[in-house]
KEKE-3310 file (N, C-alpha, C; in steps of 0.2 Angstrom, whole numbers, plus 5000, padded with zeros to 4 digits):
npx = (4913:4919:4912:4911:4925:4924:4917:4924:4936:4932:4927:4934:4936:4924:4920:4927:4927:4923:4924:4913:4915:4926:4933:4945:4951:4961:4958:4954:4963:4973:4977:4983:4994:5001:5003:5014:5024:5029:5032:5024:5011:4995:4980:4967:4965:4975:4971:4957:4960:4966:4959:4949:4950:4965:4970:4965:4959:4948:4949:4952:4965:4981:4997:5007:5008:5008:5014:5007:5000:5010:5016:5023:5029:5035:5030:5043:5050:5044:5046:5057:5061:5056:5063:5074:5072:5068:5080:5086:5083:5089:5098:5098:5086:5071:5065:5062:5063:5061:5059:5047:5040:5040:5030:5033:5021:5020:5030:5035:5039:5051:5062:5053:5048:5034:5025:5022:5019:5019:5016:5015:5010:5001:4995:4990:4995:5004:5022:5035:5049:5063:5075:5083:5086:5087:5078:5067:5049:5034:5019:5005:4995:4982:4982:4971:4967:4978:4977:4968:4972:4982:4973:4967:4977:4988:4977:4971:4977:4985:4988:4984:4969:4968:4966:4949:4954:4968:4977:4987:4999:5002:5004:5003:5014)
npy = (5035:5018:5007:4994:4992:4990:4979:4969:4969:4966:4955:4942:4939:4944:4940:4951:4966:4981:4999:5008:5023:5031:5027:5033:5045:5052:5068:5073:5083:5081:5067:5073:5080:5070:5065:5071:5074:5061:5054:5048:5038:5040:5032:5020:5008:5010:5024:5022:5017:5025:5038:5031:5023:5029:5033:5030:5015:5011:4999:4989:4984:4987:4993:4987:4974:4987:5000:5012:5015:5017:5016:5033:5037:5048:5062:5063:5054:5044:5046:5047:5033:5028:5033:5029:5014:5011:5013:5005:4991:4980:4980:4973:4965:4969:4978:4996:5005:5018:5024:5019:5023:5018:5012:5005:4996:4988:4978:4962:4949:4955:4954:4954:4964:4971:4981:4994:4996:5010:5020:5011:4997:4990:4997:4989:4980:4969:4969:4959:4960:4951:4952:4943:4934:4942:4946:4951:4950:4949:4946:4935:4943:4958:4976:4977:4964:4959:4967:4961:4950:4954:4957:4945:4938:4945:4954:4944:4937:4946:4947:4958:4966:4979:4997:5005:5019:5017:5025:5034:5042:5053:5066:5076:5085)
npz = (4997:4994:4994:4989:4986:5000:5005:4997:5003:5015:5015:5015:5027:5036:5049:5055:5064:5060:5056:5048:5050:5053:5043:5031:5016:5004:4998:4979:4977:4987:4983:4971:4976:4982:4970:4965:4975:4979:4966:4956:4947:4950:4947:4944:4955:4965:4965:4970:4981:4989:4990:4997:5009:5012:5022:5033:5038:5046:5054:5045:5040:5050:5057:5051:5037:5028:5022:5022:5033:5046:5061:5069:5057:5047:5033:5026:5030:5024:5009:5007:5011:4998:4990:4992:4991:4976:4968:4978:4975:4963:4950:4939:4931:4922:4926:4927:4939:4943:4931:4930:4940:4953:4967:4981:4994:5003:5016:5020:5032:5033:5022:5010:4998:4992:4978:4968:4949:4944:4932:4921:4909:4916:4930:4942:4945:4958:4962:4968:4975:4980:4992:4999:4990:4978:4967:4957:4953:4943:4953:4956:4961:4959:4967:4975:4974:4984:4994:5001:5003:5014:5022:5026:5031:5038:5046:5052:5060:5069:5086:5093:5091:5074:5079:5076:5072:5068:5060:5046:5038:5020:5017:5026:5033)
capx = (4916:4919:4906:4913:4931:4926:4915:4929:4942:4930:4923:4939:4936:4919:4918:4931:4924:4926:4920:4916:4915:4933:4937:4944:4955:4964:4956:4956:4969:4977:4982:4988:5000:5004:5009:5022:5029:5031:5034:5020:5005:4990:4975:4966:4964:4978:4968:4954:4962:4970:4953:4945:4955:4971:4972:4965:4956:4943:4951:4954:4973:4986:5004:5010:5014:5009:5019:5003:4999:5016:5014:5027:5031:5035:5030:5050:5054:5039:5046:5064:5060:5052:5069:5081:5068:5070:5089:5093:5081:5095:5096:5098:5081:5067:5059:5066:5057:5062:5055:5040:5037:5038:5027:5033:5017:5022:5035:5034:5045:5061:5065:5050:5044:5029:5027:5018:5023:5013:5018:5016:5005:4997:4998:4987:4999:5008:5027:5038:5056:5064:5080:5087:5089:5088:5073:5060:5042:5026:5016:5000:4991:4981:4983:4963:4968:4985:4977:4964:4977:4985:4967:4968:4985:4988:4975:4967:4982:4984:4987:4979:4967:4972:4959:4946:4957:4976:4980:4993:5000:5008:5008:5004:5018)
capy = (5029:5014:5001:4989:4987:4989:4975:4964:4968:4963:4946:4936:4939:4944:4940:4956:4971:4987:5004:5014:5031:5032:5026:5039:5044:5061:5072:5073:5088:5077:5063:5074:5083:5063:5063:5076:5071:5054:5056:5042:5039:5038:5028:5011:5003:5015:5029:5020:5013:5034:5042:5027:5021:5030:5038:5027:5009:5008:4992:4982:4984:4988:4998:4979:4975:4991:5004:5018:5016:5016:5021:5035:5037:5054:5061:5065:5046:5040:5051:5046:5026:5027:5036:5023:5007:5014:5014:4998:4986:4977:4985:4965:4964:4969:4984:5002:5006:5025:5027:5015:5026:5012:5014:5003:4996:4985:4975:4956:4946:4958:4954:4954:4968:4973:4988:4994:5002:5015:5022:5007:4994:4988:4999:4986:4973:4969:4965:4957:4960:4945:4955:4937:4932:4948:4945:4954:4944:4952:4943:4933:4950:4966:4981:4973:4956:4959:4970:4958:4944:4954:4955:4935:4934:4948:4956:4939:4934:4949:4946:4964:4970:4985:4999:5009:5025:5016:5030:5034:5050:5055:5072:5080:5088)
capz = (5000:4990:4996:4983:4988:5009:5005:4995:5007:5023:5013:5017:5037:5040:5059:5058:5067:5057:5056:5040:5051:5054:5038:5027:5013:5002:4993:4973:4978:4990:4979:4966:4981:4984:4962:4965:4981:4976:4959:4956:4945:4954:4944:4945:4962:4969:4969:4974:4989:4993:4990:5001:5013:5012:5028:5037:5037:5049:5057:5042:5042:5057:5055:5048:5035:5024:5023:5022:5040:5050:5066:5068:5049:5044:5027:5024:5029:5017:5003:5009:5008:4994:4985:4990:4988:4971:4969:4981:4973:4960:4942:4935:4931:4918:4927:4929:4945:4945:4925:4929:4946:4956:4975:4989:4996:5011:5018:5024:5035:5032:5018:5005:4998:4987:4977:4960:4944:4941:4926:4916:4905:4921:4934:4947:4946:4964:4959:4973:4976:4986:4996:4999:4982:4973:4960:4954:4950:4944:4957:4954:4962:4961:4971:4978:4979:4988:5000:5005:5005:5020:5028:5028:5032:5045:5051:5056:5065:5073:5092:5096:5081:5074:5082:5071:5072:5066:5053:5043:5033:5016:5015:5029:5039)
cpx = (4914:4917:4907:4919:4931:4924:4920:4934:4939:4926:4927:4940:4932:4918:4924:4928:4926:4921:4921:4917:4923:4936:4940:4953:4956:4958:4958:4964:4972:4981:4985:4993:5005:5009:5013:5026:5033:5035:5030:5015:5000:4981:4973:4963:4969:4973:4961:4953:4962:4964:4948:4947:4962:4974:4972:4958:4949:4943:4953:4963:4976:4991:5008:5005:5014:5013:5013:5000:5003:5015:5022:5031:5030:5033:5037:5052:5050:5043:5057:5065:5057:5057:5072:5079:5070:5077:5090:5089:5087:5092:5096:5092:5076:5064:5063:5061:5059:5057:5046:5037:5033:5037:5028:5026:5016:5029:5035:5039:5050:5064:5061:5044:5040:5028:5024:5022:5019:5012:5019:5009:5001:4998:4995:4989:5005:5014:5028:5046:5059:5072:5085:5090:5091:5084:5068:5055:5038:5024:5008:4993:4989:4984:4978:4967:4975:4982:4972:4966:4980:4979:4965:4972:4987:4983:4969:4970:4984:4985:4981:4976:4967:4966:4958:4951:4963:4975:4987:4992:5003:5008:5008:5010:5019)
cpy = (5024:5010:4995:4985:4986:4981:4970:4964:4963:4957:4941:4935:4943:4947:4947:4962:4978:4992:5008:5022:5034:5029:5034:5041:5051:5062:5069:5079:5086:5074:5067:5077:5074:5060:5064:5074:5064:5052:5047:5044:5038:5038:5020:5011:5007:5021:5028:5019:5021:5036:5037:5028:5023:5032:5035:5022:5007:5001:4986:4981:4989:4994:4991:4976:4984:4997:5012:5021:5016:5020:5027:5037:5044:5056:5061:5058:5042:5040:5046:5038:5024:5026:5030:5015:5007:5013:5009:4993:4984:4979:4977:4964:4969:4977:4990:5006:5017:5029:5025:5016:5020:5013:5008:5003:4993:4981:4967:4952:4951:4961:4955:4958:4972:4980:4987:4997:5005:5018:5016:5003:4993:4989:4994:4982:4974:4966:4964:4957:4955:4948:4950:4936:4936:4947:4950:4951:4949:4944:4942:4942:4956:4968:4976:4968:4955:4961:4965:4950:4949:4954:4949:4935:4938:4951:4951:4938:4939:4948:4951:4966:4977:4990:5004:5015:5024:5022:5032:5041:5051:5060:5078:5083:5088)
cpz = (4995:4992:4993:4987:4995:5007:5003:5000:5014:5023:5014:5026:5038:5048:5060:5062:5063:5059:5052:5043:5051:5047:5034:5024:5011:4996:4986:4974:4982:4987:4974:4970:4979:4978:4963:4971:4979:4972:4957:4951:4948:4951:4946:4954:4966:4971:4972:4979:4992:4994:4995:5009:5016:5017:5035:5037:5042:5053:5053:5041:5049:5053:5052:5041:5028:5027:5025:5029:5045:5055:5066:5062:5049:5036:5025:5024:5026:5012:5002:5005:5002:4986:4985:4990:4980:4968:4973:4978:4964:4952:4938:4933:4925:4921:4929:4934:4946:4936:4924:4936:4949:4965:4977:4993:5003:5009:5023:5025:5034:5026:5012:5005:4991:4984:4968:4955:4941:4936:4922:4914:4909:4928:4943:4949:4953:4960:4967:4973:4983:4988:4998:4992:4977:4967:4962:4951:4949:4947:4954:4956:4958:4965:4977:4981:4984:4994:5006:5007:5012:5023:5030:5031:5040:5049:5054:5061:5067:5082:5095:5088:5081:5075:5076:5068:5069:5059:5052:5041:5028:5013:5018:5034:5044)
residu = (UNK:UNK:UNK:UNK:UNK:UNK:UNK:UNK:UNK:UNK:UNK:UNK:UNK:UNK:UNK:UNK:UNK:UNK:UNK:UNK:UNK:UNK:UNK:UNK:UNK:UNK:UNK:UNK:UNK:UNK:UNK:UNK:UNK:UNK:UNK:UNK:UNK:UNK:UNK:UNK:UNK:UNK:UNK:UNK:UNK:UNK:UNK:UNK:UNK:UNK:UNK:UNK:UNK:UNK:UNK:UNK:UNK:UNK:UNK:UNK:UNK:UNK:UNK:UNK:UNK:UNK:UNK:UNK:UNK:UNK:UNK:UNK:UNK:UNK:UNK:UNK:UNK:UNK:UNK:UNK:UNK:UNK:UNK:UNK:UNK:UNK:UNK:UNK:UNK:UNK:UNK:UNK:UNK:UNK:UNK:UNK:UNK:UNK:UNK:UNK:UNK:UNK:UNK:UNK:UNK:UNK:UNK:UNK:UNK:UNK:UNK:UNK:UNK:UNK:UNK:UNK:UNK:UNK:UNK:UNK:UNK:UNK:UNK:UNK:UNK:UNK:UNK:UNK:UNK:UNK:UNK:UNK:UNK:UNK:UNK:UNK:UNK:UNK:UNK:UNK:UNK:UNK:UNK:UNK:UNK:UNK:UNK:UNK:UNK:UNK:UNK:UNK:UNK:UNK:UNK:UNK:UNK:UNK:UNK:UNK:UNK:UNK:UNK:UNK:UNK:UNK:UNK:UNK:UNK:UNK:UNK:UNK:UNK)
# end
């Protein structure tokens, strides 16, 4: 367990209640299942977060806004939305999200949605695709500091906090 980034993540909202028992992440032979399916790199702060966290948070995020925890999320409609994120995000722009194995990390408001290139110079960099306007930004973000900007932003405000248990799945069946 990565004692480094629970700690980073659970330093912007303290008073939150977590639990490391229930935390828990994929195998070394899990994430590389997660390369192939995906068709992704998996280094840096990504596999950090998988081998940590990936399965399931211990209370510091919900099924909103990441996409790793969806209640209800099949690994095929992971895999699925992952295809045609890839393909609908507008080709007018700087990055080729299919050669620079680009992961869909979440989704805010509707419309704006976050996602890494994993296969490229800087695979820790959050970009953002704005679905109203059709742009593409590298965002001021890591992987980290994104993640613990949604731990400020969502799972403070939260009406019900997300339970120690909330898990997600990306490649079991």
């Amino acid at each position: 367990m990565n004692n480094e980034l629970i700690e980073y993540l659970h330093s912007i909202y303290p008073e939150l209640p977590i639990d490391t028992s229930y935390m828990r992440g994929y195998s070394n032979e899990e994430i590389g299942k997660i390369e192939r399916l995906y068709d992704i790199k998996v280094e840096g702060q990504l596999y950090d977060f998988l081998a940590n966290i990936g399965r399931c948070s211990g209370g510091l995020f919900g099924d909103e806004p990441l996409v790793f925890y969806r209640y209800g999320q099949t690994v095929r409609g992971n895999i699925l939305y992952q295809d045609s994120m890839r393909d609908e995000v507008p080709h007018v722009q700087p990055y080729n999200l299919r050669k620079q194995k680009a992961l869909f990390i979440s989704v805010e408001s509707y419309t704006q949605y976050f996602f890494l290139l994993t296969e490229s110079d800087d695979p820790n960099r959050v970009y953002q695709y704005d679905e109203n306007e059709e742009t593409v930004e590298a965002t001021d973000w890591d992987l980290n500091s994104y993640l613990r900007h949604i731990v400020n932003v969502y799972t403070r405000n939260y009406k019900i906090k997300a339970p120690f248990d909330e898990c997600g799945e990306l490649i079991v069946i």
